[in-house]
N, CA, C and O of each residue as an XYZ file, in Angstrom:
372
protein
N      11.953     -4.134     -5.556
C      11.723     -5.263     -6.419
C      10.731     -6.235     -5.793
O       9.807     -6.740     -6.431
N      10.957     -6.447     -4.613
C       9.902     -7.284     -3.845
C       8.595     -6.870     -3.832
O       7.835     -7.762     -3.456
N       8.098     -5.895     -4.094
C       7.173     -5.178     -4.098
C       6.433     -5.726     -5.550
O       5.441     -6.453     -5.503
N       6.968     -5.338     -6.673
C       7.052     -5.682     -8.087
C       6.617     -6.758     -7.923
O       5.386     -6.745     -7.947
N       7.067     -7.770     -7.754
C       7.036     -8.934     -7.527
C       5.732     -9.823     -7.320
O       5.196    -10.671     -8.034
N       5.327     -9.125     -5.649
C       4.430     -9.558     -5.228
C       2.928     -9.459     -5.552
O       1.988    -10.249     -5.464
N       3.143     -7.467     -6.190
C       2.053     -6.670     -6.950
C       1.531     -7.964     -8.406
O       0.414     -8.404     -8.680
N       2.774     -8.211     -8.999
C       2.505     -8.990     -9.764
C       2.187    -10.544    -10.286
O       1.903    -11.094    -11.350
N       2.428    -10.957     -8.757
C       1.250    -12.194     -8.533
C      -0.034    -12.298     -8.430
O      -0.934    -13.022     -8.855
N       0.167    -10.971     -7.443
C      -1.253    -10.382     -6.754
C      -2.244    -10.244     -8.300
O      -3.196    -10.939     -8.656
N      -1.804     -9.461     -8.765
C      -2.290     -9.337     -9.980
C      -2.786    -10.390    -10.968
O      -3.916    -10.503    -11.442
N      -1.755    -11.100    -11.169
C      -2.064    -12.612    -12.277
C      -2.657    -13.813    -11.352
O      -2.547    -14.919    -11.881
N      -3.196    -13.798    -10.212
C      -3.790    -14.835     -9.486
C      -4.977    -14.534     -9.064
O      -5.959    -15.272     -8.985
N      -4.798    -12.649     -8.600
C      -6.499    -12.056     -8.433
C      -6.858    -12.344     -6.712
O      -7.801    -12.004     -5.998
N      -5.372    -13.287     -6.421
C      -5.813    -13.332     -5.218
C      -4.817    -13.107     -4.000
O      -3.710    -13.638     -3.917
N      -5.403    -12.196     -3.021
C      -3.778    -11.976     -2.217
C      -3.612    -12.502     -1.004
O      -3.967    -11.947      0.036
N      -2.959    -13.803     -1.097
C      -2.462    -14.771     -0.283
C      -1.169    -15.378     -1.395
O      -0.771    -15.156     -2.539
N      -0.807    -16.366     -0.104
C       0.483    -16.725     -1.047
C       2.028    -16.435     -0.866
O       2.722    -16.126      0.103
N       2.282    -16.672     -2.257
C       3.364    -15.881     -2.611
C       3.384    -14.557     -2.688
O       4.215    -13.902     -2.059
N       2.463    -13.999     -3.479
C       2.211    -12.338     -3.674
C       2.266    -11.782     -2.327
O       3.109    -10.934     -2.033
N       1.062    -12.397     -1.165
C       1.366    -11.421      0.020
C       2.744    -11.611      0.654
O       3.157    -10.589      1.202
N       3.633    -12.770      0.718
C       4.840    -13.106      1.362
C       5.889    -11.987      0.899
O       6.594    -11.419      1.733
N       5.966    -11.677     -0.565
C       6.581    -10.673     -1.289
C       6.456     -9.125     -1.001
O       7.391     -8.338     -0.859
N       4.997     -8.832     -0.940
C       4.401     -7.536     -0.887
C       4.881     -7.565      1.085
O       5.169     -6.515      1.659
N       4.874     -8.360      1.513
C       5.298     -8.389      3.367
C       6.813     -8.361      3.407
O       7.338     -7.869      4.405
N       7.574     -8.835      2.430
C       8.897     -8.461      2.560
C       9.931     -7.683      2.298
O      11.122     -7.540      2.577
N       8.307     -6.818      1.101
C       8.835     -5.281      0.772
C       8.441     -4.669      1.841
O       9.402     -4.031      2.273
N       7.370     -4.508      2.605
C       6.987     -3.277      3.417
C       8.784     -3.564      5.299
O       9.474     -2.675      5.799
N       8.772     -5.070      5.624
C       9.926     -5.139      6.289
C      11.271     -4.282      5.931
O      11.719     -3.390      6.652
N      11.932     -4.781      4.483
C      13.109     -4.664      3.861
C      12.900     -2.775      3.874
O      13.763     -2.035      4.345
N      11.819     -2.361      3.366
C      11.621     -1.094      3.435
C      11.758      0.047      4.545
O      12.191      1.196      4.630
N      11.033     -1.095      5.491
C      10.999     -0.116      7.041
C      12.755     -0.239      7.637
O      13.532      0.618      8.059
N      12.904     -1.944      7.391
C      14.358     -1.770      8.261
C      15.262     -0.557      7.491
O      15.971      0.178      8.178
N      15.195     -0.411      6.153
C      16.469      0.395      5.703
C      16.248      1.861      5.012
O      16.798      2.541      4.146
N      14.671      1.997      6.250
C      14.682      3.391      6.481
C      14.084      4.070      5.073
O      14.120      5.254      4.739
N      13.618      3.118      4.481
C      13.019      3.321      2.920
C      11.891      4.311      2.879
O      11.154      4.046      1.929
N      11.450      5.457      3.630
C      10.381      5.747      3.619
C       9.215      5.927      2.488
O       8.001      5.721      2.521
N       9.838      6.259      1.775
C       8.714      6.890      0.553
C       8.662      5.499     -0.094
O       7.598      5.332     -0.692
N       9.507      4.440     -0.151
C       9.141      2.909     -0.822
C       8.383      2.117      0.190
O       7.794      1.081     -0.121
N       8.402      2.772      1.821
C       7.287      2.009      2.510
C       5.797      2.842      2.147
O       4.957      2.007      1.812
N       5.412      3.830      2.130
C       4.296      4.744      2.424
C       3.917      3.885      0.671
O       2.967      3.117      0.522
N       4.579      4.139     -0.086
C       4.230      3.312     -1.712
C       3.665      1.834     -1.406
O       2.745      1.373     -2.081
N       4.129      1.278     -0.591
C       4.207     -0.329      0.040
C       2.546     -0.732      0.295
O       1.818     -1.595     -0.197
N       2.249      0.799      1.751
C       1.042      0.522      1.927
C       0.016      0.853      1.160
O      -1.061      0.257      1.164
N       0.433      2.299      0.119
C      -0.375      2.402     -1.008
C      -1.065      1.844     -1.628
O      -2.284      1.970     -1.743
N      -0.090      0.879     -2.300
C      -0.452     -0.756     -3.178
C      -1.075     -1.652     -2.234
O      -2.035     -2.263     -2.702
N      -0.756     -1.921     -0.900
C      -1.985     -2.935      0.083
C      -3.298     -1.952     -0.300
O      -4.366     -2.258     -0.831
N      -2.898     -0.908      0.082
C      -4.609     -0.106      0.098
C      -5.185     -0.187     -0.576
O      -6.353      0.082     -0.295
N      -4.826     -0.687     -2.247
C      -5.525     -1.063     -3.304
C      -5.841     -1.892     -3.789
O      -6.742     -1.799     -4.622
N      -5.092     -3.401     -3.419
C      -5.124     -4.246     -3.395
C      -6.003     -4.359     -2.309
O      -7.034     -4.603     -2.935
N      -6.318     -4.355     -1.189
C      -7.573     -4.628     -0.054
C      -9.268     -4.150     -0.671
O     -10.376     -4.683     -0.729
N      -8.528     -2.579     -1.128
C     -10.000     -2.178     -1.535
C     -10.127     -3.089     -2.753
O     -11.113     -3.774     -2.480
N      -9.789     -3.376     -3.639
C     -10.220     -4.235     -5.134
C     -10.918     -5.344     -4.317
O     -11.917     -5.845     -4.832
N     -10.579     -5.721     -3.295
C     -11.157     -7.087     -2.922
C     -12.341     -6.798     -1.955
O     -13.290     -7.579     -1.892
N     -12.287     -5.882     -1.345
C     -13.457     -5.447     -0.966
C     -13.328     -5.567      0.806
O     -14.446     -5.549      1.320
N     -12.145     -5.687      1.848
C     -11.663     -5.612      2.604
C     -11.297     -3.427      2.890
O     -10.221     -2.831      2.877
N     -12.665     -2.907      3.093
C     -12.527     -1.419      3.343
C     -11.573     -1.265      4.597
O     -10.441     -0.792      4.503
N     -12.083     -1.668      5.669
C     -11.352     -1.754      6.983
C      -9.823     -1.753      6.755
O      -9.244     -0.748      7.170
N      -9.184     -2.565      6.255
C      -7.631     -2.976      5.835
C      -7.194     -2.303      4.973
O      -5.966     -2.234      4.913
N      -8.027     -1.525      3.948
C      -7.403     -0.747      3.042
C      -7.257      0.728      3.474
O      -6.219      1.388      3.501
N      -8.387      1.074      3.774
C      -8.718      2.722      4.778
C      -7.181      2.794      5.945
O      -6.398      3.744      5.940
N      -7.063      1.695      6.762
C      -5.894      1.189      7.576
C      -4.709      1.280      6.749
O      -3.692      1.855      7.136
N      -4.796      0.850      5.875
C      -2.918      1.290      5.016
C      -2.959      2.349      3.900
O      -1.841      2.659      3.490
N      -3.903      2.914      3.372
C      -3.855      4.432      2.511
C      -3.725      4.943      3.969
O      -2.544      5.291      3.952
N      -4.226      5.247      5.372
C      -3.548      6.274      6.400
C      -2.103      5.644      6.436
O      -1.232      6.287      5.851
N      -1.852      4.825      6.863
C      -0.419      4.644      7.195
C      -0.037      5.282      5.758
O       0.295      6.460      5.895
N       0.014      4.786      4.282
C       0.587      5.466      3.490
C       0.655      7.181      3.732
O       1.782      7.667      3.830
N      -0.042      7.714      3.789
C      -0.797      9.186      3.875
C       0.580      9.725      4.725
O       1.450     10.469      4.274
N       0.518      9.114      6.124
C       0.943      9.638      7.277
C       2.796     10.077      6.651
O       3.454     11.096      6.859
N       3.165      8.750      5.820
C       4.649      8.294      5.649
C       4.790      9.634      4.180
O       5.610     10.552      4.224
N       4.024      9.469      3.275
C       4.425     10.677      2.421
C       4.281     12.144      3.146
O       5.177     12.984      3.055
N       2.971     12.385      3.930
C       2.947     13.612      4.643
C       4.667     13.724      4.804
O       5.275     14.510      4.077
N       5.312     12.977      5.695
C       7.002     13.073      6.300
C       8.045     13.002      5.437
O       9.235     13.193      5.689
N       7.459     12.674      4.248
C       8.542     12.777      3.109
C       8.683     13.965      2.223
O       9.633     14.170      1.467
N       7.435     14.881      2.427
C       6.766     15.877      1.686
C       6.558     16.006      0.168
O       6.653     16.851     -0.723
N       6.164     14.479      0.384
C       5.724     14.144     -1.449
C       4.117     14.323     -1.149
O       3.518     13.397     -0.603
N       3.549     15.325     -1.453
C       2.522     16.563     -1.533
C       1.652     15.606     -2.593
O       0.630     15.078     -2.155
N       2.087     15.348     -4.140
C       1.044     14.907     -4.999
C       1.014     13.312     -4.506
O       0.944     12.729     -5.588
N       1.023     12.745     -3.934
C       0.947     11.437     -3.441
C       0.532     11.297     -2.253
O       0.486     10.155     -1.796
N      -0.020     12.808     -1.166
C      -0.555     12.674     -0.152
C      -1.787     12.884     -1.268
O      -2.553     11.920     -1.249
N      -2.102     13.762     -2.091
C      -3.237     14.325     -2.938
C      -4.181     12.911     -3.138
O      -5.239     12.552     -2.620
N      -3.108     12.181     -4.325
C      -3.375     10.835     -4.309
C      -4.179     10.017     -3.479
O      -5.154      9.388     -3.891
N      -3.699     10.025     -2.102
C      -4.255      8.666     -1.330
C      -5.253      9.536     -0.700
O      -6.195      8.832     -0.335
N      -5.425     10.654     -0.445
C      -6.704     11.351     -0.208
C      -8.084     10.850     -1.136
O      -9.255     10.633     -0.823
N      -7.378     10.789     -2.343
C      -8.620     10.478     -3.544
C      -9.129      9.112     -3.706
O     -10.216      8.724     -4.134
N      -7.706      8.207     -3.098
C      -8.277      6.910     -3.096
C      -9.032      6.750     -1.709
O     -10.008      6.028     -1.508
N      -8.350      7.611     -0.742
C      -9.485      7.129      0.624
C     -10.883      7.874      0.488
O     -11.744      7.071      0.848
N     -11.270      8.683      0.238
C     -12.674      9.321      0.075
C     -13.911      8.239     -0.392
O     -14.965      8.107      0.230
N     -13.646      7.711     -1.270
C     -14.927      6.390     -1.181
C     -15.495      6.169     -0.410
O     -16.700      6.323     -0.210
N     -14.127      5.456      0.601
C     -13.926      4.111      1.426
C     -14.649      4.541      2.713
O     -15.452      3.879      3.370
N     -14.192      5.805      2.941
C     -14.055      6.579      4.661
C     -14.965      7.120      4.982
O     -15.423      6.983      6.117
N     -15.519      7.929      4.040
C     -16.971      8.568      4.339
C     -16.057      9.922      5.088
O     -16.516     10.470      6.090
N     -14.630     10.401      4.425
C     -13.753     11.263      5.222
C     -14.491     12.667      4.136
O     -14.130     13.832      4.305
């Protein structure tokens, strides 16, 4: 839900500071402490897209891998596919 939340400030303000990032930072915590994997690797997903929309490559390339790495271990296969397609732009991979 925190996630939701924050995505959706992020969204209606256009800008990610704030509230939205405080939210979107207390999903990726709440996530890691309780072992949430596939709702953290989703966590950094949404940073990765949220960074790239804004034009921050460095920070986004940085959390589609962390996402990447966390579904690789979950073996959600079409969502490693996924962040492959969103990192290829960015990476020059």
């Amino acid at each position: 839900m925190a996630r939701y939340l924050g995505l959706n400030i992020v969204i209606s303000t256009g800008k990610f500071q704030g509230q939205g990032k405080d939210w979107l930072k207390k999903a990726l915590t709440l996530h890691r402490r309780n072992g949430m994997r596939w709702d953290l690797a989703y966590d950094y997903f949404v940073l990765g897209d949220i960074h790239q929309s804004q034009g921050d490559f460095a920070q986004a390339i940085k959390s589609f891998k962390s996402a990447k790495e966390l579904f690789i271990g979950c073996g959600s296969d079409g969502w490693v596919r996924e962040t492959d397609q969103a990192l290829a732009p960015i990476s020059g991979e």
